[in-house]
Backbone bond lengths (Angstrom), bond angles and torsions (degrees), N, CA, C in turn:
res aa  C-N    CA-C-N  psi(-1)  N-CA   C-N-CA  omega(-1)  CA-C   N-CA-C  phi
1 X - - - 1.465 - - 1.523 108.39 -
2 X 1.553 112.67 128.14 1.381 105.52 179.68 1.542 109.18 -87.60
3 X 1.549 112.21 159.32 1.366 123.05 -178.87 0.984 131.25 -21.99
4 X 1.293 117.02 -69.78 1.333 153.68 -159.36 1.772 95.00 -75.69
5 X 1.573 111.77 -59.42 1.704 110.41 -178.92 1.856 85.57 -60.26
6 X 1.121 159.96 -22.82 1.348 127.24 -140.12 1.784 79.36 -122.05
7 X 1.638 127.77 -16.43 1.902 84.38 172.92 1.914 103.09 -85.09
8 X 1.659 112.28 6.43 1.351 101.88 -175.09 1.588 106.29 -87.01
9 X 1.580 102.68 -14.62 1.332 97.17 -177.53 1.805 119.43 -80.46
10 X 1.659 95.84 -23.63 1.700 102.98 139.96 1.244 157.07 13.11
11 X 1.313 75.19 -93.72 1.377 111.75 -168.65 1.325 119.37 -74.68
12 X 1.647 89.32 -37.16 1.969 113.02 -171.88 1.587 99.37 -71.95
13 X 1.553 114.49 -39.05 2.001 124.60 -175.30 1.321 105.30 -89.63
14 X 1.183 111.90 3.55 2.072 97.61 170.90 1.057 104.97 -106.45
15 X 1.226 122.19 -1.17 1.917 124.54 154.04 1.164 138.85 -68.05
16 X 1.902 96.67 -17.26 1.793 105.99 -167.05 1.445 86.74 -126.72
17 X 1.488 107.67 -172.64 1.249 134.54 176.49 1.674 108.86 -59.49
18 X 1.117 111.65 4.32 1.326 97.73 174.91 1.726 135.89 -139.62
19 X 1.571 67.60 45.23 1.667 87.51 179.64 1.261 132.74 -81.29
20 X 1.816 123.43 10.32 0.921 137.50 151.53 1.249 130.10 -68.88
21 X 1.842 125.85 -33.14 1.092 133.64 -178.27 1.394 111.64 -92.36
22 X 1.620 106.22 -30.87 1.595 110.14 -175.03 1.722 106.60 -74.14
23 X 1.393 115.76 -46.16 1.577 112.31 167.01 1.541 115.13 -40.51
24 X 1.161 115.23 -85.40 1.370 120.07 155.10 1.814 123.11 1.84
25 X 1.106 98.07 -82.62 1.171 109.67 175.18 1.830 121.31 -58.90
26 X 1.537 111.35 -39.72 1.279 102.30 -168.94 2.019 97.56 -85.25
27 X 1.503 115.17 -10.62 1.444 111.53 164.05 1.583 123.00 -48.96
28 X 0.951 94.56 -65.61 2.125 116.30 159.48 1.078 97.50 -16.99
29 X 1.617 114.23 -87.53 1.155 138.62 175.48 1.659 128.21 -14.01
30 X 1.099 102.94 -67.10 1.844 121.47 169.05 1.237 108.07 -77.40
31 X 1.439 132.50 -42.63 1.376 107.87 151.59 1.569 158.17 -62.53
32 X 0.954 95.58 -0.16 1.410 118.45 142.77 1.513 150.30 -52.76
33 X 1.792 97.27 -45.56 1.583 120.57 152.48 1.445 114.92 -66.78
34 X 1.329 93.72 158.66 2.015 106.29 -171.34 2.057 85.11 -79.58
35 X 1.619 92.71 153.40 1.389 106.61 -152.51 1.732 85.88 -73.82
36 X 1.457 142.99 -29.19 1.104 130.84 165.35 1.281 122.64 -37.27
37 X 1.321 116.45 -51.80 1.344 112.62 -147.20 1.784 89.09 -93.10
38 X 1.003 114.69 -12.52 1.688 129.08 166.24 1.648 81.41 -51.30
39 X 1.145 113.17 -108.96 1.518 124.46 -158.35 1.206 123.79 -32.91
40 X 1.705 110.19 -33.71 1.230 94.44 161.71 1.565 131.56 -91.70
41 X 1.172 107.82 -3.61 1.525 120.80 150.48 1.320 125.77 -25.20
42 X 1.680 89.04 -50.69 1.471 113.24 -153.50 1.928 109.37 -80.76
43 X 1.643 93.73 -5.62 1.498 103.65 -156.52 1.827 92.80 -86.09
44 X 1.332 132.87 0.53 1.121 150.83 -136.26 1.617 101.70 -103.90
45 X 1.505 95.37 -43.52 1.455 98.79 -152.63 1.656 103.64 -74.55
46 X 1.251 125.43 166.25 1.126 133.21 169.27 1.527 130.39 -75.57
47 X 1.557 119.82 111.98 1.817 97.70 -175.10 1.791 96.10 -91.71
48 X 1.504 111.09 -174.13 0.944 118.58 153.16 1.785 139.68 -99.20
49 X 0.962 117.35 140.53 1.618 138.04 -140.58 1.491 98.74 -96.14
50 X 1.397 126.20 94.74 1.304 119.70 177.53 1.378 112.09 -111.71
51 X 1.462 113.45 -171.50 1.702 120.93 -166.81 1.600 80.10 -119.99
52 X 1.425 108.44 178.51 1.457 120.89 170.30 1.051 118.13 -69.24
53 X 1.281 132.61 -6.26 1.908 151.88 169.48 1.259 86.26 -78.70
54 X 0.917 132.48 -27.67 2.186 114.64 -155.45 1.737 103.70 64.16
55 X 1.784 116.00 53.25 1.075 106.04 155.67 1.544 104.61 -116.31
56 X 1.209 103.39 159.16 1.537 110.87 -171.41 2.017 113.01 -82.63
57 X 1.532 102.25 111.31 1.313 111.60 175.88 1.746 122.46 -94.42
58 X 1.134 108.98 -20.49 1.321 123.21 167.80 1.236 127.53 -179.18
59 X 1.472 116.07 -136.72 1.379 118.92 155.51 1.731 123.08 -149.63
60 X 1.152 130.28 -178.07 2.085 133.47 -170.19 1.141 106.37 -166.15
61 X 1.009 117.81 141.60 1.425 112.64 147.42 1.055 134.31 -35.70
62 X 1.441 124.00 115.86 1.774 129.53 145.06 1.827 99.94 -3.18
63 X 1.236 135.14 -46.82 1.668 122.81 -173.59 1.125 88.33 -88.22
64 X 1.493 149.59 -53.82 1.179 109.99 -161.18 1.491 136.16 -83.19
65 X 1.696 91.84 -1.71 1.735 107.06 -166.07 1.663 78.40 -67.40
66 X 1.309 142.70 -31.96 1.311 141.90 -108.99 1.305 97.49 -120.64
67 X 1.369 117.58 -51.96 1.713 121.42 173.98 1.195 113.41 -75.73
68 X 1.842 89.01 128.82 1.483 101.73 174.63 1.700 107.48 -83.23
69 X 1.177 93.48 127.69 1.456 115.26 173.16 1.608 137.58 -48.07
70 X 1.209 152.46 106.40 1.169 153.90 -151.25 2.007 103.26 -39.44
71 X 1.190 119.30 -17.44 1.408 150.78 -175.06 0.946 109.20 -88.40
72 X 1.466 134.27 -22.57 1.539 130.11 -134.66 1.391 132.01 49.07
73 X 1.341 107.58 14.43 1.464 89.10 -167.85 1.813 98.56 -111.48
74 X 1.275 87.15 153.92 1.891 105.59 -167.97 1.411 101.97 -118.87
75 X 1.506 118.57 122.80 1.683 115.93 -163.20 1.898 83.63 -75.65
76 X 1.475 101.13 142.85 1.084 125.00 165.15 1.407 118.48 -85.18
77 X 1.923 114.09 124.33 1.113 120.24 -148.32 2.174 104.37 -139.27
78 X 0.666 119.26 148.60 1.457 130.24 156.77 1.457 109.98 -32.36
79 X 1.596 129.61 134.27 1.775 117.21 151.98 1.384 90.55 -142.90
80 X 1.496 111.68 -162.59 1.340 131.62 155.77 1.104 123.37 -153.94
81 X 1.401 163.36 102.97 1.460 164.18 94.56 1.835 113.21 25.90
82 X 1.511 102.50 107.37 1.346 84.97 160.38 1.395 112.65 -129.54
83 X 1.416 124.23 175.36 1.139 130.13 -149.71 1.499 102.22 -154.54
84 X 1.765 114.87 100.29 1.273 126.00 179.19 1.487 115.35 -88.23
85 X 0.835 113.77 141.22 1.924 128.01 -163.40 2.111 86.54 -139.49
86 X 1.824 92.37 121.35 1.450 97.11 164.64 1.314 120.22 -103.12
87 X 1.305 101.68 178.65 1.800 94.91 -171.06 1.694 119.91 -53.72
88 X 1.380 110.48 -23.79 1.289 104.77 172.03 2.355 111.12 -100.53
89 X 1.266 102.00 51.76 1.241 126.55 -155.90 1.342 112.14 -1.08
90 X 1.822 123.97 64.96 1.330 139.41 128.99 1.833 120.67 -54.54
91 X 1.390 89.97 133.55 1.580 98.30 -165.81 1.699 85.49 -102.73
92 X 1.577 96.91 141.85 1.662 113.16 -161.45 1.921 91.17 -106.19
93 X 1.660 110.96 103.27 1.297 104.95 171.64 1.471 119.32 -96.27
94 X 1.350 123.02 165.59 1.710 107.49 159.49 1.425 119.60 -130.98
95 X 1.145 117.19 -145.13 1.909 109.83 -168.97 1.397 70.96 -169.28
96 X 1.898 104.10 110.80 0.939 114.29 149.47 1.599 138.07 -45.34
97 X 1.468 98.58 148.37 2.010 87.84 -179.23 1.525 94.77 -72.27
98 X 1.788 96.16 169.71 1.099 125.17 -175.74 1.443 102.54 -64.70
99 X 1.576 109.42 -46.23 1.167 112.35 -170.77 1.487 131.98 -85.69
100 X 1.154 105.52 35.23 1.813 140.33 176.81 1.736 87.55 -76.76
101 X 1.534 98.71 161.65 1.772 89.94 -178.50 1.988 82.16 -128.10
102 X 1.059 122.16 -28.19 1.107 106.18 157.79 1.803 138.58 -94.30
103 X 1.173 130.38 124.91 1.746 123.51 -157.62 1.340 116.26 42.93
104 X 1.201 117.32 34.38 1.822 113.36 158.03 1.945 113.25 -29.29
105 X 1.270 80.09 136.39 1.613 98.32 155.66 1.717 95.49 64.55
106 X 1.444 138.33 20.74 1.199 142.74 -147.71 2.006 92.72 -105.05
107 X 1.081 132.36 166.69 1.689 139.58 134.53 0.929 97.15 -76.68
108 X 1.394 96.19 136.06 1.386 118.67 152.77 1.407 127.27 -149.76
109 X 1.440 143.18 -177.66 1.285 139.63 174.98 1.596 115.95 -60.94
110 X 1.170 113.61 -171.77 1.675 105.30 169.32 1.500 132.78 -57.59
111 X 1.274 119.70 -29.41 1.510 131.99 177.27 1.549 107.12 -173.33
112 X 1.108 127.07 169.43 1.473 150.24 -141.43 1.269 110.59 171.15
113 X 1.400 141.17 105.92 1.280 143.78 160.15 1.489 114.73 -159.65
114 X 1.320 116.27 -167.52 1.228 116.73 -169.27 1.805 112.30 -113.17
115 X 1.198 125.37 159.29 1.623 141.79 149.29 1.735 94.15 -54.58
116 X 0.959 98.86 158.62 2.091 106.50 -171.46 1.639 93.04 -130.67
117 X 1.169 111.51 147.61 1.483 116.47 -170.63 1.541 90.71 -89.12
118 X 0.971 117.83 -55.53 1.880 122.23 -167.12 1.292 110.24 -52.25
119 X 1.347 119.34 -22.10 1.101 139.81 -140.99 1.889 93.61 -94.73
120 X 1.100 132.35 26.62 1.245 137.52 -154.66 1.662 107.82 -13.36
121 X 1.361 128.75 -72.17 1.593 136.86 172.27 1.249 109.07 -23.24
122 X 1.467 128.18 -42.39 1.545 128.05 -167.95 1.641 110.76 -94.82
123 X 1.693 101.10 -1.94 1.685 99.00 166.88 1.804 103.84 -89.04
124 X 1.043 115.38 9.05 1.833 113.23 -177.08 1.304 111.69 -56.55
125 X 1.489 138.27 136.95 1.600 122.55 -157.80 1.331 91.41 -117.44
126 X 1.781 120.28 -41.16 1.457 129.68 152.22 1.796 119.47 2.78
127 X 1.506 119.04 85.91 1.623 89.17 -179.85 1.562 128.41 75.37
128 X 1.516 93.74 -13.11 1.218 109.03 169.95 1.587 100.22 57.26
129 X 1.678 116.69 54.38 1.423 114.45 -172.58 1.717 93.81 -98.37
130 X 1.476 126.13 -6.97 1.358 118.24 169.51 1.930 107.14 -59.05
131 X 0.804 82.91 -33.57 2.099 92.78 -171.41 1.357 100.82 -60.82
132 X 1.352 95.64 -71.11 2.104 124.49 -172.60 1.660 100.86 -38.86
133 X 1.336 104.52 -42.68 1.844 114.49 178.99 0.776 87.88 -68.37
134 X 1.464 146.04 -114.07 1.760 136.42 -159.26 1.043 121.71 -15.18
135 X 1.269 124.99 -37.37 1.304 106.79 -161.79 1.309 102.19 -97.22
136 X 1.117 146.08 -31.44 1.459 131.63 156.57 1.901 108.81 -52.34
137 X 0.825 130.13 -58.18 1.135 127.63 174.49 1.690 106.23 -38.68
138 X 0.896 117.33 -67.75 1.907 117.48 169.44 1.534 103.27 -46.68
139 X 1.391 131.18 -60.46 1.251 114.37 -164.04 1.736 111.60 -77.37
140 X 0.979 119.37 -2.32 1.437 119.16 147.96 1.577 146.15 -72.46
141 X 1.610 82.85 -33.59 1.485 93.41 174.60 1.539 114.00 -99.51
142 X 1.370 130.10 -3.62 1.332 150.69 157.11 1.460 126.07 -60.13
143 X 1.824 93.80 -74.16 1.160 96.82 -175.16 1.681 111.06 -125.25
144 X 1.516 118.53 31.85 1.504 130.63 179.73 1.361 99.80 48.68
145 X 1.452 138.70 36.38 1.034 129.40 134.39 1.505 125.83 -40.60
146 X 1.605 121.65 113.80 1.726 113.73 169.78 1.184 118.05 -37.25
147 X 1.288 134.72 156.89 1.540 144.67 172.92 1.586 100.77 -61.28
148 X 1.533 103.30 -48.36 1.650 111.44 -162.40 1.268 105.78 -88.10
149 X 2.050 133.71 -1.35 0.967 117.63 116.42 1.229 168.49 -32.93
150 X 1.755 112.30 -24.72 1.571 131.69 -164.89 1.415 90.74 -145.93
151 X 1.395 145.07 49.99 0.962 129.27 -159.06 1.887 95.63 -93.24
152 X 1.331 121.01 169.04 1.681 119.02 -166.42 2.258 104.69 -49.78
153 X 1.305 86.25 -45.20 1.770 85.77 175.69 1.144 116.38 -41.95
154 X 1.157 113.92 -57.50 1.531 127.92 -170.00 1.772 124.19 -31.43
155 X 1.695 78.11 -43.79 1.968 92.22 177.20 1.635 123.32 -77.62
156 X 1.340 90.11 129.94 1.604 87.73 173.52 1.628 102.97 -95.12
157 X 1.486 115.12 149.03 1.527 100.82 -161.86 2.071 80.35 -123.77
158 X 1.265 102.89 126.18 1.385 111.98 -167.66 1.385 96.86 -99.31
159 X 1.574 141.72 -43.10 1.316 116.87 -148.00 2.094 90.89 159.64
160 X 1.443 99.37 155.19 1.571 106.74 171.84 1.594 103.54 -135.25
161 X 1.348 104.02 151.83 1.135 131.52 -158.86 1.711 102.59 -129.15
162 X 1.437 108.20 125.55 1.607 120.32 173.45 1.441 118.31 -94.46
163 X 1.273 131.17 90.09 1.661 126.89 -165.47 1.771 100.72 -135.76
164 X 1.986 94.01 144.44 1.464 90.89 171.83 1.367 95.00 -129.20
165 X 1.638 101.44 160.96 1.388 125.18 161.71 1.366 152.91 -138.30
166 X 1.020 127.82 99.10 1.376 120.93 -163.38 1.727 124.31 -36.10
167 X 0.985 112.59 -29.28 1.200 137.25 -150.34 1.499 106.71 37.00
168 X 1.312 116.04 -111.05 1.598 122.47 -179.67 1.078 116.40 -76.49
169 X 1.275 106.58 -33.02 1.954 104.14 -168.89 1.065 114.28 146.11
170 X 1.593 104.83 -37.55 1.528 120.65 -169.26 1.813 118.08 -106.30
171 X 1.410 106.66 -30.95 1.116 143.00 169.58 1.764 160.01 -124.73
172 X 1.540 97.69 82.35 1.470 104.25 -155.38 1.380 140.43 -104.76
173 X 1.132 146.27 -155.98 1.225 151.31 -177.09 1.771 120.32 -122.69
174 X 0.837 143.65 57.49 1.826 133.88 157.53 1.206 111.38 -84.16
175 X 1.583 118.26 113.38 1.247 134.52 -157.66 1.767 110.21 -145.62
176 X 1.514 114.22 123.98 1.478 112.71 151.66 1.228 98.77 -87.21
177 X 1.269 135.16 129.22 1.975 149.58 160.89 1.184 107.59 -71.43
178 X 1.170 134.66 131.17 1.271 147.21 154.51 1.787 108.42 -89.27
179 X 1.342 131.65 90.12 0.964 151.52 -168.81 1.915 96.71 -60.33
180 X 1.417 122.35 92.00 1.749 110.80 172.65 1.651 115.78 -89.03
181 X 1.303 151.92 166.82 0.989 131.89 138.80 1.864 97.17 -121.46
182 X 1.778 100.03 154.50 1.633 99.81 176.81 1.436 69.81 -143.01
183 X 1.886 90.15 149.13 1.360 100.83 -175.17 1.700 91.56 -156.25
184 X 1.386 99.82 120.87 1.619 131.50 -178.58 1.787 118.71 139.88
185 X 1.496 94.89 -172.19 1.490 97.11 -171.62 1.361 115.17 -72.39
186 X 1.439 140.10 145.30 1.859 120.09 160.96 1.311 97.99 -131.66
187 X 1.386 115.20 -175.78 1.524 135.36 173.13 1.366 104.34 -99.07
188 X 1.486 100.66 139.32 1.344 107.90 -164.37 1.361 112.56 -130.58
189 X 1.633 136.22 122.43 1.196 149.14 -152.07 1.342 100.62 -129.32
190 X 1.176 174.06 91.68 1.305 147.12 -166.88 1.464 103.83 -116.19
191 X 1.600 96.05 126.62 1.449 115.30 166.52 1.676 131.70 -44.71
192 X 1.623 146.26 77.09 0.963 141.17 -147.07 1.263 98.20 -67.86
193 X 1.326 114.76 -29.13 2.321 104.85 175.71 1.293 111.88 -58.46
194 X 1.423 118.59 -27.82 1.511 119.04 -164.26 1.924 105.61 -94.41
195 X 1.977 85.94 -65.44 1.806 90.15 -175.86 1.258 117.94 -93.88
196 X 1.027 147.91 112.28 1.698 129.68 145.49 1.197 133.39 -33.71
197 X 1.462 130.18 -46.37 0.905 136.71 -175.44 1.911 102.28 -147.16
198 X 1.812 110.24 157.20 1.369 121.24 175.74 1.623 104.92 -144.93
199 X 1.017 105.93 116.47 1.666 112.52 164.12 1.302 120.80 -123.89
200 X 1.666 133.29 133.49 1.070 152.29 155.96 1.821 106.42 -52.24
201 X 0.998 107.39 123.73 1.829 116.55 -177.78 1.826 113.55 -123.59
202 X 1.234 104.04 108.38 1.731 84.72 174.24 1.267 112.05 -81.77
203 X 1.758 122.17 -175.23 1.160 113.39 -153.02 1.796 117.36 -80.37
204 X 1.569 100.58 -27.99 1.228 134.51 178.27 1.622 114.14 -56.83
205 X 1.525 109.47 -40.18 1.287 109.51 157.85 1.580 129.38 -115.61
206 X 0.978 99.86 61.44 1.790 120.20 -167.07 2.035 85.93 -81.48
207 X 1.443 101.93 -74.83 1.270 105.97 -152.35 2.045 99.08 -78.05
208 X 1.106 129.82 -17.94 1.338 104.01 146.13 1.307 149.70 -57.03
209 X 1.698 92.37 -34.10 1.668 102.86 176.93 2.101 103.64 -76.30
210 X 1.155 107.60 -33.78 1.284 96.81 170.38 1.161 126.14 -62.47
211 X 1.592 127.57 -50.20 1.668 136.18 167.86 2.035 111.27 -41.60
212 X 1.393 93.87 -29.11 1.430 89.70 -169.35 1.596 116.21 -84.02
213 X 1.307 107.01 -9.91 1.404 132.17 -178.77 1.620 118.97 -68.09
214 X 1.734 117.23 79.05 1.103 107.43 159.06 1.727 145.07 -25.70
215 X 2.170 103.99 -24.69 1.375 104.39 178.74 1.332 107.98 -94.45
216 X 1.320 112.67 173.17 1.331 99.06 179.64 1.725 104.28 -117.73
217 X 1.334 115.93 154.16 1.608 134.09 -150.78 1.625 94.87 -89.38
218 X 1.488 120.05 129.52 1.757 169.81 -173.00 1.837 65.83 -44.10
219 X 1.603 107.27 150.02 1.511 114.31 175.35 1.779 102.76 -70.37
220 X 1.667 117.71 -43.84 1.205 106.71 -170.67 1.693 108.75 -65.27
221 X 1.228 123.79 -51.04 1.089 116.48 -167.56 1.440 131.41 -54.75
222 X 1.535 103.29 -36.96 1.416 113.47 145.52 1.816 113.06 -57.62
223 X 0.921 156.02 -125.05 1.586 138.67 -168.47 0.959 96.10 18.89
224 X 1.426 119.38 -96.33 1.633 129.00 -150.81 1.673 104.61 -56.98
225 X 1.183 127.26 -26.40 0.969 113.16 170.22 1.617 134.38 -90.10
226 X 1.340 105.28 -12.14 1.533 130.30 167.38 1.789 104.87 -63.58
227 X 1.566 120.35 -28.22 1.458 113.88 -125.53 1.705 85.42 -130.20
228 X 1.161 107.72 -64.35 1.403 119.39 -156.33 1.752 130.27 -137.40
229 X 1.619 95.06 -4.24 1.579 103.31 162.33 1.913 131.51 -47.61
230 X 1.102 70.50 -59.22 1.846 92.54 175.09 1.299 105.44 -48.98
231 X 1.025 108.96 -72.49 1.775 104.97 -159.28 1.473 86.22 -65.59
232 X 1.538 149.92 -63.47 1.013 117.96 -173.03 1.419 137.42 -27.19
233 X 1.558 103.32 -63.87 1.395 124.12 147.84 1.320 142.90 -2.31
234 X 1.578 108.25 -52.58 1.386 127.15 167.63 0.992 108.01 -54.54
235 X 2.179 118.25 -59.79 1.395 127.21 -160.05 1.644 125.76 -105.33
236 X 1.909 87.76 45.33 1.844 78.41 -169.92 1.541 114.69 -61.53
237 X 1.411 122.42 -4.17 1.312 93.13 177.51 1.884 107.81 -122.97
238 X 1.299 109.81 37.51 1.291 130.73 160.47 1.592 123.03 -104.77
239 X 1.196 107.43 -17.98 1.540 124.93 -164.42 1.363 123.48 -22.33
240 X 1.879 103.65 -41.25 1.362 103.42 175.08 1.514 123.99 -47.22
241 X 1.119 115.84 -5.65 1.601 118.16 -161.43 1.255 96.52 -104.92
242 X 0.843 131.79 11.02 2.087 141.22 -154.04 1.647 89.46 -147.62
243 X 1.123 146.31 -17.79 1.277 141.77 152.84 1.393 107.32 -31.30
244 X 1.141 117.86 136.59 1.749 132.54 177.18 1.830 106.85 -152.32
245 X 1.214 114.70 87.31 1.570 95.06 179.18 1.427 100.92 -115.01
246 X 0.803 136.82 0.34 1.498 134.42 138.43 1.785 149.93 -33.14
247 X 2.090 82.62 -36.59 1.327 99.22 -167.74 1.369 112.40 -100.56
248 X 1.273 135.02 145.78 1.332 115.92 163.07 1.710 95.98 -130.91
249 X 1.740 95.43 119.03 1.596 100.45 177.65 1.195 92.95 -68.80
250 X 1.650 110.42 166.14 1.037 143.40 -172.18 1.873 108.48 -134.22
251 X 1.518 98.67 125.99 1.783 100.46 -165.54 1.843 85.58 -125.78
252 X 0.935 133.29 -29.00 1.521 138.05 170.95 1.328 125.73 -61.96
């Protein structure tokens, strides 16, 4: 099966009942290809196209949400942030691969990706189960998290966040965040195209393990972690009270 037919074959099984075997299977699949042609694979897919409300105006490519524009301007797009807490509530970070075409080799939180426009199920606005779908879908294909690990329940959806970034020049960030938290143990596989590295951090040594960090930390993860990690942190099992779906900070 070539590449390209196997993320359409995807796309078509994360709609039905059998989006456990087709994930699965189309992971295999892409791992197989050289991690380049992965990424740029990846530049293919469709994000979703929002206004500064977080209402949906269309959709672009993953490259174009991504290139900064001769203007500066970076089409503003849909993401989500999630944030794994283990049973002894260690937050599970990773270090992007090198071979990421956007913030390679960066810290960051547990996963970061987008809702897929093609992806019909992950446009659901309901509960915001279009989001909740991605992000199990990412933490499977990331970090071989089970499906029936991260399944849409699982997420607690805290709050979204409006932030831009230049990144290099060439390659950037305009993002509404969908703020997730998952909190317990999972199985962990990690994708070498995606992560390089994954470490569990307790809270106590958050800001050592960061100081010690030759890379430097993804623009969102820094925000959220400048702003509003901590106190989350304190109350993972209060959280409901830290719910905000109303608000969308603004870092731009």
């Amino acid at each position: 099966m070539k590449l390209l037919s196997s993320l359409k074959f995807a796309r078509a099984c994360t709609q039905s009942q059998t989006t456990m075997v087709a994930v699965g299977l189309v992971r295999r699949l892409l791992q197989r290809a050289s991690p380049r042609n992965l990424q740029e694979a990846a530049l293919a897919e469709r994000c979703i196209v929002v206004n500064e409300h977080d209402k949906v105006i269309g959709d672009a490519s993953k490259r174009d949400c991504h290139r900064v524009h001769p203007d500066g301007n970076i089409i503003l797009h849909r993401a989500f942030s999630v944030f794994l807490f283990n049973s002894q509530n260690e937050l599970l970070l990773q270090k992007r691969s090198p071979q990421k075409i956007t913030f390679p080799s960066c810290i960051t939180n547990t996963c970061c990706s987008h809702p897929l426009y093609e992806i019909v199920a992950e446009r659901e606005e309901t509960d915001i189960l279009g989001v909740r779908r991605a992000a199990g879908r990412r933490l499977n294909y990331e970090l071989g998290i089970p499906l029936e690990e991260a399944g849409p329940e699982r997420f607690q959806y805290l709050t979204r966040i409006h932030y831009r970034d230049p990144g290099d020049g060439q390659w950037g960030e305009h993002e509404i965040d969908y703020i997730l938290v998952l909190h317990g143990n999972v199985t962990l596989d990690p994708n070498p195209d995606e992560v390089a590295e994954v470490q569990y951090v307790a809270h106590d040594k958050l800001d050592n393990f960061l100081k010690s960090q030759s890379a430097p930390l993804t623009p969102w993860f820094r925000l959220i972690t400048q702003h509003h990690l901590r106190l989350w942190w304190d109350n993972l099992h209060q959280l409901h009270k830290f719910q905000d779906h109303s608000t969308i900070h603004r870092f731009c």
